[in-house]
C-alpha positions as CSV (number, residue, x, y, z in Angstrom):
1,X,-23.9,12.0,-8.3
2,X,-23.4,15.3,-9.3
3,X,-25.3,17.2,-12.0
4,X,-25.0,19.4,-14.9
5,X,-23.8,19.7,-17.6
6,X,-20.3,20.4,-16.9
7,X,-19.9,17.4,-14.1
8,X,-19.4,14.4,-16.3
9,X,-16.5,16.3,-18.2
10,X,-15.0,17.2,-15.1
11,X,-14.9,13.8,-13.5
12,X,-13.8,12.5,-16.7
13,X,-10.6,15.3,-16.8
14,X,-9.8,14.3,-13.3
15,X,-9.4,10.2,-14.2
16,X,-7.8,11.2,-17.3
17,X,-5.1,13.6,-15.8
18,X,-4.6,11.3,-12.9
19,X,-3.8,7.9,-15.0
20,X,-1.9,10.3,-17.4
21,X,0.4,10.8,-14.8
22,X,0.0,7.6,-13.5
23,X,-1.7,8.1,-10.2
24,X,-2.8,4.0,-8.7
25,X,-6.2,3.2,-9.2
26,X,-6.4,3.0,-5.5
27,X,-5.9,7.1,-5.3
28,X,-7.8,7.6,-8.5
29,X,-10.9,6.4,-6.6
30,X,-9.7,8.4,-3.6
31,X,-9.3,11.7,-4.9
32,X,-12.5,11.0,-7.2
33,X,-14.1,10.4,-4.2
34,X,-12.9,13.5,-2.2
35,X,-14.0,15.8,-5.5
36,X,-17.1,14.9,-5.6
37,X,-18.1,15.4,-1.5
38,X,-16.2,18.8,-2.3
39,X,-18.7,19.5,-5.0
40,X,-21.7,18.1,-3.0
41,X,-20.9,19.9,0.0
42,X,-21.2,23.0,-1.5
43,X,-24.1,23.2,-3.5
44,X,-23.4,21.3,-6.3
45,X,-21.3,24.3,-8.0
46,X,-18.4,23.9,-10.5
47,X,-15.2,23.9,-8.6
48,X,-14.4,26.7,-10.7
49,X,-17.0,29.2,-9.2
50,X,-14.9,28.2,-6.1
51,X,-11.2,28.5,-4.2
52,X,-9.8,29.3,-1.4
53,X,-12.4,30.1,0.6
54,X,-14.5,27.0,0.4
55,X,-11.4,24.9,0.5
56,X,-10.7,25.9,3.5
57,X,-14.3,25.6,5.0
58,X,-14.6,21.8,3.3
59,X,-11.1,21.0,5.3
60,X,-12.4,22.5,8.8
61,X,-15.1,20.9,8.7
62,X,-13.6,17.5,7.9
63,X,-11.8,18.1,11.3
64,X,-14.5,19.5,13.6
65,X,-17.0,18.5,12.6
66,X,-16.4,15.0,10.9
67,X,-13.4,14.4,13.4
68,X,-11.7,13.0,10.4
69,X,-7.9,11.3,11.7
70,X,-4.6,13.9,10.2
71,X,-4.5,11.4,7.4
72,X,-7.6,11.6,6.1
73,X,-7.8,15.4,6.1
74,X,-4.4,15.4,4.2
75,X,-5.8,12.7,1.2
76,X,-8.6,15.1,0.8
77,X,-6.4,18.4,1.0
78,X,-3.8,15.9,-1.6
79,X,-7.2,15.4,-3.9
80,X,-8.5,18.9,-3.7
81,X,-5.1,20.4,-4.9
82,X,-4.7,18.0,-7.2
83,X,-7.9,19.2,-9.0
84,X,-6.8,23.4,-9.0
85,X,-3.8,22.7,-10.1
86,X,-3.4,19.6,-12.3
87,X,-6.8,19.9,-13.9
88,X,-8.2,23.1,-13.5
89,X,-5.0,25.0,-13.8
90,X,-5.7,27.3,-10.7
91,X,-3.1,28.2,-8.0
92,X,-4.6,28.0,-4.7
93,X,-2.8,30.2,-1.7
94,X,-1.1,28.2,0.9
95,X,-4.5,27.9,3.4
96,X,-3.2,29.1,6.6
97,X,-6.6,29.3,8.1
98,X,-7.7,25.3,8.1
99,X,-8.3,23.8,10.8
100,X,-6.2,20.9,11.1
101,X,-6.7,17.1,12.3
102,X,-4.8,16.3,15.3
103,X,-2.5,13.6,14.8
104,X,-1.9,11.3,17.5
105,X,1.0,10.1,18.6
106,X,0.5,6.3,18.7
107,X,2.9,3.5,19.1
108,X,2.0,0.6,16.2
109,X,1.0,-3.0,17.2
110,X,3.9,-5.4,17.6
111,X,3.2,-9.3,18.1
112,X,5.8,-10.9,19.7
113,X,7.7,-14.1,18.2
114,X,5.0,-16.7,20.2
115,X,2.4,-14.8,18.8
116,X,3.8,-14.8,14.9
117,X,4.5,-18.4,15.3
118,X,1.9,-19.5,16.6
119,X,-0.7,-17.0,14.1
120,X,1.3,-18.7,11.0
121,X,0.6,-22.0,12.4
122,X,-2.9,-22.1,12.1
123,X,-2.7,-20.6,8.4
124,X,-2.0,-22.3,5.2
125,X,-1.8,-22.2,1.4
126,X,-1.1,-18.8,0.2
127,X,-2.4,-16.7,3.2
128,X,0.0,-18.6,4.9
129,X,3.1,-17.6,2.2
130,X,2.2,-14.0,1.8
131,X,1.7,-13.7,5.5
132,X,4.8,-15.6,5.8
133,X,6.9,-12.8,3.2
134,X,5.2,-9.8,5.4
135,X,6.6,-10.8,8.7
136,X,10.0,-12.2,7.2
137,X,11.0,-9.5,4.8
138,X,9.3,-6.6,6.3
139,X,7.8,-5.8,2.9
140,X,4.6,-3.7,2.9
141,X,1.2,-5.6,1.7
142,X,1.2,-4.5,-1.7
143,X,4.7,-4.1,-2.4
144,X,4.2,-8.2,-1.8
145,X,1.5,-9.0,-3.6
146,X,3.0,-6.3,-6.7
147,X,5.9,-9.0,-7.1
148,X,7.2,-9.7,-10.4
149,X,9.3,-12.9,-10.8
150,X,12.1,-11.4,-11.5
151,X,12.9,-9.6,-8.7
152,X,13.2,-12.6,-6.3
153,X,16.9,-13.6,-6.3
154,X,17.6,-17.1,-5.3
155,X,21.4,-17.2,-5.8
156,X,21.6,-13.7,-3.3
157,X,18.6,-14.7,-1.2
158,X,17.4,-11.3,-1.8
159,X,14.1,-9.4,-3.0
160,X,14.0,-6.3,-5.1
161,X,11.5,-3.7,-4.4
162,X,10.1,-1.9,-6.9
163,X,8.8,1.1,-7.1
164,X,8.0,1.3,-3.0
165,X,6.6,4.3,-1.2
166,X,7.4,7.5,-2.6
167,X,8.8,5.8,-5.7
168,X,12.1,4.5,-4.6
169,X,13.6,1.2,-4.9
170,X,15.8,-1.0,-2.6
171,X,16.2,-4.7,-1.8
172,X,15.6,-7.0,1.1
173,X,16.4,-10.4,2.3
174,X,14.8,-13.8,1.2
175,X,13.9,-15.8,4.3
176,X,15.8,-19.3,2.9
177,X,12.5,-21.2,4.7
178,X,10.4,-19.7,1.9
179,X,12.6,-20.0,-1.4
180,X,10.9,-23.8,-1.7
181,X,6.9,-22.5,-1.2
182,X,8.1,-19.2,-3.5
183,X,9.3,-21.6,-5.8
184,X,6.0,-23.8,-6.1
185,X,4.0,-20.6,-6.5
186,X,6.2,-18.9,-9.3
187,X,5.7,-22.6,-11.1
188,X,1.8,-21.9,-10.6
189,X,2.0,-18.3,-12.1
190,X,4.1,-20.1,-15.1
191,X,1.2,-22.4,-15.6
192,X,-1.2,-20.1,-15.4
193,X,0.6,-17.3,-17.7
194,X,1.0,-20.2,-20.7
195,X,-2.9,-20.6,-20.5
196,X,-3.0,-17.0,-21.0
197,X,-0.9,-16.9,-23.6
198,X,-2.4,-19.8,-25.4
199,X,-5.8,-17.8,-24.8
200,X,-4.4,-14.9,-26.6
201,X,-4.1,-13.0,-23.3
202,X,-0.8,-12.8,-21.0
203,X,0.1,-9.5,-21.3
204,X,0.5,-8.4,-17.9
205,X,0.2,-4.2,-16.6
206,X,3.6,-2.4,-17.1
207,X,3.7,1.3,-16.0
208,X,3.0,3.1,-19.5
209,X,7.0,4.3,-19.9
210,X,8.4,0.5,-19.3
211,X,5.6,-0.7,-21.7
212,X,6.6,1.7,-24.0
213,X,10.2,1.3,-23.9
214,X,10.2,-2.4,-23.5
215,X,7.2,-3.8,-25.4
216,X,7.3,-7.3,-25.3
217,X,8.0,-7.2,-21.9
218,X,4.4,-7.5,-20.4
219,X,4.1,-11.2,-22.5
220,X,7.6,-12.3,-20.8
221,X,7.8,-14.3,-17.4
222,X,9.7,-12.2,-15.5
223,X,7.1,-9.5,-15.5
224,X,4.5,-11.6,-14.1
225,X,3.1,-11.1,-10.8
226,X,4.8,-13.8,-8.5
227,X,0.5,-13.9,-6.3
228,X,-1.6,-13.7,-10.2
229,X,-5.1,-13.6,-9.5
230,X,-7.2,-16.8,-10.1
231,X,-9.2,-15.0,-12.9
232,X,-8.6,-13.1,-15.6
233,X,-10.2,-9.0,-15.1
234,X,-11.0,-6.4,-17.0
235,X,-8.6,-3.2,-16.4
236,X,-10.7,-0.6,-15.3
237,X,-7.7,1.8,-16.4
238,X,-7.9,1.1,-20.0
239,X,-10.5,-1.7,-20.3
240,X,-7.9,-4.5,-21.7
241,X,-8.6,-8.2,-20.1
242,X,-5.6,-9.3,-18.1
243,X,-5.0,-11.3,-15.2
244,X,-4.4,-8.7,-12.1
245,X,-2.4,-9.8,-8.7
246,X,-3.8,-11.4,-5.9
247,X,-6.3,-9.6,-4.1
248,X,-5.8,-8.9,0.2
249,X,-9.0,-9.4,1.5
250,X,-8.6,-13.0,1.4
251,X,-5.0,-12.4,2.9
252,X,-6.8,-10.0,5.6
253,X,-10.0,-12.6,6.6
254,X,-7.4,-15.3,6.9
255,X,-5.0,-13.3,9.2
256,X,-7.4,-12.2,11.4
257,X,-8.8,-15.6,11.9
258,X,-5.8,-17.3,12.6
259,X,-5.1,-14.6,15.7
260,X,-9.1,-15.0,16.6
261,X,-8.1,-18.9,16.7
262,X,-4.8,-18.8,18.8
263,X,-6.5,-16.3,21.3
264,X,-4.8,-13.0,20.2
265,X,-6.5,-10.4,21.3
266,X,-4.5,-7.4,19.5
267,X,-6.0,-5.3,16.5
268,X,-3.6,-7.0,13.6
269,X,-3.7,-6.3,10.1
270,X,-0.9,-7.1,7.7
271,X,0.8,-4.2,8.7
272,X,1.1,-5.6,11.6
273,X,3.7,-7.9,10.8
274,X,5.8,-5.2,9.2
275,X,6.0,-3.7,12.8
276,X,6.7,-7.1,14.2
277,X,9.8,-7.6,11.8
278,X,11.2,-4.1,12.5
279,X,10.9,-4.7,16.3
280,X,12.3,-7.7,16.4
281,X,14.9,-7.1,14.4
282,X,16.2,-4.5,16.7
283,X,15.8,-7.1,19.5
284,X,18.1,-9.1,17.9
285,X,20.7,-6.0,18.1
286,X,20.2,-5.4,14.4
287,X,21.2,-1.3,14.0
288,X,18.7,1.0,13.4
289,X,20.3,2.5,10.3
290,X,20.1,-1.5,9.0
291,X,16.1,-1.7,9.8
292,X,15.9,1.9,8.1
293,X,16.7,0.8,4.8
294,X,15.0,-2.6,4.9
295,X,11.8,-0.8,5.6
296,X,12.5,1.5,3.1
297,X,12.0,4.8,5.2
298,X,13.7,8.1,4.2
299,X,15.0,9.1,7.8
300,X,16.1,7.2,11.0
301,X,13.5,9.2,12.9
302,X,10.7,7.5,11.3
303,X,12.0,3.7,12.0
304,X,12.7,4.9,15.9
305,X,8.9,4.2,16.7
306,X,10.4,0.8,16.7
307,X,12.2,1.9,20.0
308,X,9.5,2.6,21.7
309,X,8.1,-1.1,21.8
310,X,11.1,-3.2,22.3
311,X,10.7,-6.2,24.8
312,X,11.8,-4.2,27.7
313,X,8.6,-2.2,28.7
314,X,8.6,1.8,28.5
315,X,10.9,3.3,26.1
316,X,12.7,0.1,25.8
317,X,14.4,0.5,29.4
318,X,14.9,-2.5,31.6
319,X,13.2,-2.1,34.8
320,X,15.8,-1.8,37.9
321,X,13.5,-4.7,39.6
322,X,14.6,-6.9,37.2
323,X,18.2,-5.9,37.2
């Protein structure tokens, strides 16, 4: 932990400017985190004795010697500006002299249908469902397990997503095999939200300016999650007892048993699956444009990784042997 006087209050600024602006609890911890090794690294002094200079240093050393992916690097750099300029008020230069991460260029991991199939085969329950919504929607993890009832259309076979990365919305389809298991689940979050209610609880996390603008929203149906946690929590944003959404480490253990039990020997993750839908997709002669906006990417040249691990080896070129 850090010491002196001063330390507490800062670390207390930082959550409070963060969930003022409505930063995830996720990054909160994150850029917490990154603030505090900051601090650590360099003596213990207030950031405010410090700047450029030692932002830089922290950063290069991240790289060289911690060998810390691009990524990384860029959540702490994210964290460390965040703190100059949202909390401490305190322009930094543009740090020309950081060393930065390399960022490989890596194709993702792509299952092919057999290997979907057969990894949903061996799962069940609600691993099985969310899995299930991952690989057939394309939707990333938490943008699943985030689902408010509302936002699943029956009539359209479509699913609204709210709120994705960097803040935008869009829809995608509703596999018709999974409106009768989405069904049975949304009738298990009803259940469960009357208990609530009849406990006095219910109210489920809005963002503060829908909560603000529609207040008895967060008691309605609709707003429930569509994956509610089996238990009821306490918010560590504002310490109110609600029920949260489902967690994905359960999702994650059951994944990666199924593939350990069907003999797959790739690194998958639920991510995973979101690679497998894209490539497929494009398989099945879907545009790329198409893929582009299911995914919810903001240029073409982001979804054409896709191209590069199509069916048809190398670059997705078919081999003049098999011609």
């Amino acid at each position: 932990m850090v010491s002196g006087p001063s330390a507490p209050r800062l670390m207390d600024e930082v959550r409070r400017v963060l969930r003022l602006k409505h930063y995830s609890i996720r990054t909160e911890e994150a850029y917490v985190g990154w603030i505090r090794r900051f601090i650590l690294a360099n003596g213990k002094r207030h950031p405010r004795e410090m700047g450029e200079a030692e932002v830089e240093a922290f950063l290069s050393a991240l790289a060289v010697q911690g060998k810390v992916a691009a990524a990384t690097q860029n959540q702490a750099l994210a964290a460390l500006l965040f703190l100059y300029k949202q909390v401490l008020n305190i322009e930094l230069p543009w740090m020309e002299g950081v060393v930065r991460a390399k960022r490989p260029q890596r194709v993702p991991v792509v299952l092919s249908r057999d290997e979907v199939t057969r990894a949903l085969a061996r799962m069940d329950g609600r691993p099985w469902l969310l899995a299930s919504l991952l690989y057939g929607t394309g939707m990333r993890l938490m943008e699943v397990l985030r689902l408010r009832i509302k936002d699943v259309d029956f009539a359209r076979n479509e699913i609204a997503v709210r709120d994705g990365k960097g803040g935008k919305d869009r829809h995608t389809m509703l596999p018709r095999s999974l409106a009768e298991p989405l069904l049975r689940e949304m009738e298990r979050a009803r259940l469960l939200h009357e208990a609530d209610l009849a406990s006095g609880f219910g109210a489920v996390w809005l963002p503060q300016a829908l909560a603000r603008k529609y207040p008895g929203a967060p008691r309605e149906i609709g707003w429930q999650y569509v994956f509610p946690a089996a238990e009821r929590s306490i918010d560590p944003m504002d310490g109110i007892e609600r029920r949260h959404h489902f967690g994905d480490a359960v999702l994650s253990r059951a994944l990666k048993a199924a593939c350990r039990a069907v003999g797959i020997a790739k690194p998958v993750s639920a991510h995973t699956l979101r690679h497998s839908f894209a490539t497929h997709l494009l398989e099945s002669g879907y545009d790329i444009r198409t893929v582009q906006e299911l995914l919810g990417h903001k240029d073409v040249a982001t979804t054409q990784i896709y191209t590069h691990v199509l069916n048809r080896g190398g670059h997705g070129v078919l081999s003049p042997l098999d011609r």
